[in-house]
N, C-alpha and C positions, 0 to 999 in steps of 0.2 A: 336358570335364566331369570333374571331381574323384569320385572314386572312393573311399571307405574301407574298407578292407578289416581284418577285425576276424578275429584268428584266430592261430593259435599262430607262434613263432620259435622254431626249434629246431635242434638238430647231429644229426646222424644217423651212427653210427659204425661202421661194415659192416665184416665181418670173414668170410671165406671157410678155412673148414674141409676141405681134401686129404681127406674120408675121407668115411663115412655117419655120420649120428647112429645108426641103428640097430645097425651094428658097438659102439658103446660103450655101449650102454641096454640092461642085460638086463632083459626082462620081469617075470620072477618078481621082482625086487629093486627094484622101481618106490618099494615103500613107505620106502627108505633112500637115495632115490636120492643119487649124491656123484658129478659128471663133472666131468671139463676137459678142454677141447680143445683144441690148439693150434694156431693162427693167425697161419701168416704171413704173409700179405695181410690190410691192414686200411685203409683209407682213412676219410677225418672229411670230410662233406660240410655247407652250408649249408640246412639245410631249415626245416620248418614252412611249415604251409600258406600263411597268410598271408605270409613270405616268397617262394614258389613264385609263388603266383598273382600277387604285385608284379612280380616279377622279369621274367613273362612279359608284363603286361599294359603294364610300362612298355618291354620290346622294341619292342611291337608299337605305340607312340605316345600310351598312356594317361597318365592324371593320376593316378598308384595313390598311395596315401595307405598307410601301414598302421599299426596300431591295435593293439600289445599290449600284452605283459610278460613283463619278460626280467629274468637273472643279473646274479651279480657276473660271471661269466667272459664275459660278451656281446662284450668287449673285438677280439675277431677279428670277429663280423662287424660289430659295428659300424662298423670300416674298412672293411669289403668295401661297406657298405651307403652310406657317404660316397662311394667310388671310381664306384660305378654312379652317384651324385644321386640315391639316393632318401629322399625325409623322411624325417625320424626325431621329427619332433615327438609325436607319438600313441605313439613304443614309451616304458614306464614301465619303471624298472629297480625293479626290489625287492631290498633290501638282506636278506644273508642268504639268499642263494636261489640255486639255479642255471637257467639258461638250460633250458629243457624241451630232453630230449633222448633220444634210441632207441641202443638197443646191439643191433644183429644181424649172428648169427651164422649161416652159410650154408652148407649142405654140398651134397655135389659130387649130390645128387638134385636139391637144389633149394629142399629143406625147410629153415625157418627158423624160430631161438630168438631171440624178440625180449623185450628187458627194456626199459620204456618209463618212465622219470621226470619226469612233470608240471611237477615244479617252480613257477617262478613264475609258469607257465600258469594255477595256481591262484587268482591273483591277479588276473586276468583281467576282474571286476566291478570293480576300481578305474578303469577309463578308463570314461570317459560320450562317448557319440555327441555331445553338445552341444558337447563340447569344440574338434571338429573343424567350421571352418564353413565355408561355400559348397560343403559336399559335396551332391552331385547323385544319387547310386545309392552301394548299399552291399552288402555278402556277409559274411553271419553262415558261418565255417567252423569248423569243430573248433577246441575252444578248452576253456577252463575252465567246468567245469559253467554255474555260477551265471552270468561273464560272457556267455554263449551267452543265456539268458534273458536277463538287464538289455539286452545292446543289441540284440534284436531287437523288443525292446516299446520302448527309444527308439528305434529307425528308426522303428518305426509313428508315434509320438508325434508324430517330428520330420514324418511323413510324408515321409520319404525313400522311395524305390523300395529294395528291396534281395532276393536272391539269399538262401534258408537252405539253409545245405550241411551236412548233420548227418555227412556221412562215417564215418568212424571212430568218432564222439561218439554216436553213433546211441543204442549201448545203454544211454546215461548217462541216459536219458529213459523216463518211461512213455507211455503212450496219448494221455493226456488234455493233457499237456507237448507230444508229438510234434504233437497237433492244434492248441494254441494256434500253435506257431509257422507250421505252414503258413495259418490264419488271419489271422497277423500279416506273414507275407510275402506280396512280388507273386512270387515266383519262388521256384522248389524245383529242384534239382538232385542225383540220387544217380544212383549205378550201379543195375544188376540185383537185385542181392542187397539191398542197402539199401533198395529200392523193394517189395521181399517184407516185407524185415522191417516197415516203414515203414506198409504195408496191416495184418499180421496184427496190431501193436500200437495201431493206432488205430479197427481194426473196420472199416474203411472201404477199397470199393475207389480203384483209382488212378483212375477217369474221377470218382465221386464229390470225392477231393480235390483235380484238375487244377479242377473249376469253385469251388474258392475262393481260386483263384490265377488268374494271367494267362497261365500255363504251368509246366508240370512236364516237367524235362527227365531222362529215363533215360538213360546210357549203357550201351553193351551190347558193351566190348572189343571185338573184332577185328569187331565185326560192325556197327559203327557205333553212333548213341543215335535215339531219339526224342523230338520234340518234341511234348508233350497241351497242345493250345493251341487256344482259339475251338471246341472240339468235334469237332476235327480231330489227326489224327494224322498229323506230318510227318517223315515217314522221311528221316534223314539218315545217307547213305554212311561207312563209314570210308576212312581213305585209307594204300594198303600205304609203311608204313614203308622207310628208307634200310638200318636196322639195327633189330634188336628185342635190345636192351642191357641197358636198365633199366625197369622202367614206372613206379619211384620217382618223384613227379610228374606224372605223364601227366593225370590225372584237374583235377589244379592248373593246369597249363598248359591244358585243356580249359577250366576255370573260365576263366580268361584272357580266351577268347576267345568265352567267351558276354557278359562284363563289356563289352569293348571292344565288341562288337557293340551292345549294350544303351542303351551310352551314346552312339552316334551315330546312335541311333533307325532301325538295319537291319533288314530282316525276317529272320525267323525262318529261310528254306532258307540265307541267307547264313549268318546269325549263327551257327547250327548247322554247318554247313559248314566255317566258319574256326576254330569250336572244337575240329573232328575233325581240321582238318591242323595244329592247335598241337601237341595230344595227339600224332599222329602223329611229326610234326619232333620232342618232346622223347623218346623211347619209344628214338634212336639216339644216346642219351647216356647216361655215367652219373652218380646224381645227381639233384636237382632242378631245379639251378639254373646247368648247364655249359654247355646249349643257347643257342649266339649267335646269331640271326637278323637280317637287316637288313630292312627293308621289304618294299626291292624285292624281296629274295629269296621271301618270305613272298608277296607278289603273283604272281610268276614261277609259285611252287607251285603256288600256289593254281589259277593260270589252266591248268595242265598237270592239275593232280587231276580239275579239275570244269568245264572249258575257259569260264569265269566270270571276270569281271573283281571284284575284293575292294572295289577301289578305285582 
């Protein structure tokens, strides 16, 4: 089943700071502030959402499509993106523009300055869901304002099944915005926090907005997510990491592996399940998009995490 996934391509460029931010920030002097830090570790990884969660879904044997907009500088991964086989008919390059991309910096606490440049992520409403066909399920994630609205209301249209993952986009949105889309999705997916913010902006709690969907999936980090589905609540295990590295991606690779479950019409304890040992397998990389898994490997886990055969 063909998959579309609609949602940002971006570089992500990590830069790790020897010292504390707080050593360099004096308080009283906030209002003039002038710093620079120096960074000799720096690494440039492939991210955006909608790259992550193809990356993963087409690991694990999906049909991932993806659906954006991108730079003049797209030129890297557009190779990396040829080398793996994955489409590229749906990414739209916008001339005069760069590739959405994150600059963070990272000191030795843990603490992080991140400068985040949208780019032609903004551009995002020029692709239409109709363009892509014989698509089957779809996942609205973090993307360009206005794009995030047009294709979740053509998914409806098209009446495609699809996934709103408002993630990081969350606060782009008011109340009455954040309601249409859970309306106009079969599925919603955020973390903890997102799922607070997500209630106090639409006035509504979480069992009220799981019954205008088919499920609302929370994750809840180390402690696994839950699935509000059919009036039921299905508690699904996390599963202990190899390495805890990066969690850049973890949440994308989780998306993964609700997609894949989704579109081979699995139930919920599985589908939930293999989304928490994607999450888990990418959490000992760093990156989004380093984590290689084979199948079998992936089944092997699987059946050692949850003594469950996947497949």
């Amino acid at each position: 089943m063909s998959t579309l996934i609609c949602g940002s391509m971006a570089y992500d460029t990590i830069m790790v700071f020897h010292d504390r931010f707080k050593n360099h920030i004096l308080p009283d002097q906030l209002h003039i502030l002038n710093v620079a830090f120096l960074v000799p570790d720096m690494r440039r990884e492939f991210g955006g959402c909608a790259g992550n969660i193809a990356y993963t879904l087409q690991m694990l044997g999906g049909d991932a499509r993806i659906m954006a907009t991108v730079g003049d500088d797209f030129a890297p991964y557009d190779d990396r993106l040829q080398r793996l086989g994955l489409s590229q008919d749906h990414i739209r390059a916008v001339p005069g523009s760069f590739t959405a991309q994150a600059f963070i910096t990272t000191d030795l606490d843990d603490n992080q300055i991140t400068a985040f440049h949208p780019g032609a992520m903004n551009y995002a409403d020029q692709n239409h869901v109709a363009d892509a066909k014989g698509v089957k399920l779809g996942i609205v994630a973090p993307d360009g304002r206005d794009g995030m609205i047009q294709h979740a209301r053509e998914f409806h249209e098209a009446g495609i099944p699809f996934i709103f993952d408002p993630g990081q986009g969350l606060p782009m949105f008011g109340g009455q915005e954040l309601e249409e889309f859970v309306r106009l999705a079969d599925y919603v997916t955020v973390n903890d926090y997102e799922a607070q913010m997500l209630q106090e902006r639409t006035g509504k709690k979480l069992d009220a907005l799981a019954k205008l969907v088919k499920a609302i999936v929370v994750t809840l980090g180390a402690k696994g997510s839950v699935v509000h589905a059919g009036g039921k609540q299905i508690e699904i295990p996390s599963v202990t990491p190899d390495a805890v590295l990066d969690p850049t991606g973890c949440g994308d690779a989780f998306r993964a592996g609700l997609l894949y479950g989704l579109a081979n019409g699995v139930d919920w304890e599985l589908t939930g399940r293999l989304a928490s040992l994607m999450g888990s397998l990418k959490i000992a990389y760093r990156g989004g998009q380093n984590h290689r898994i084979g199948r079998d490997e992936v089944a092997d886990r699987f059946h050692r995490a949850f003594n469950m055969k996947v497949w």
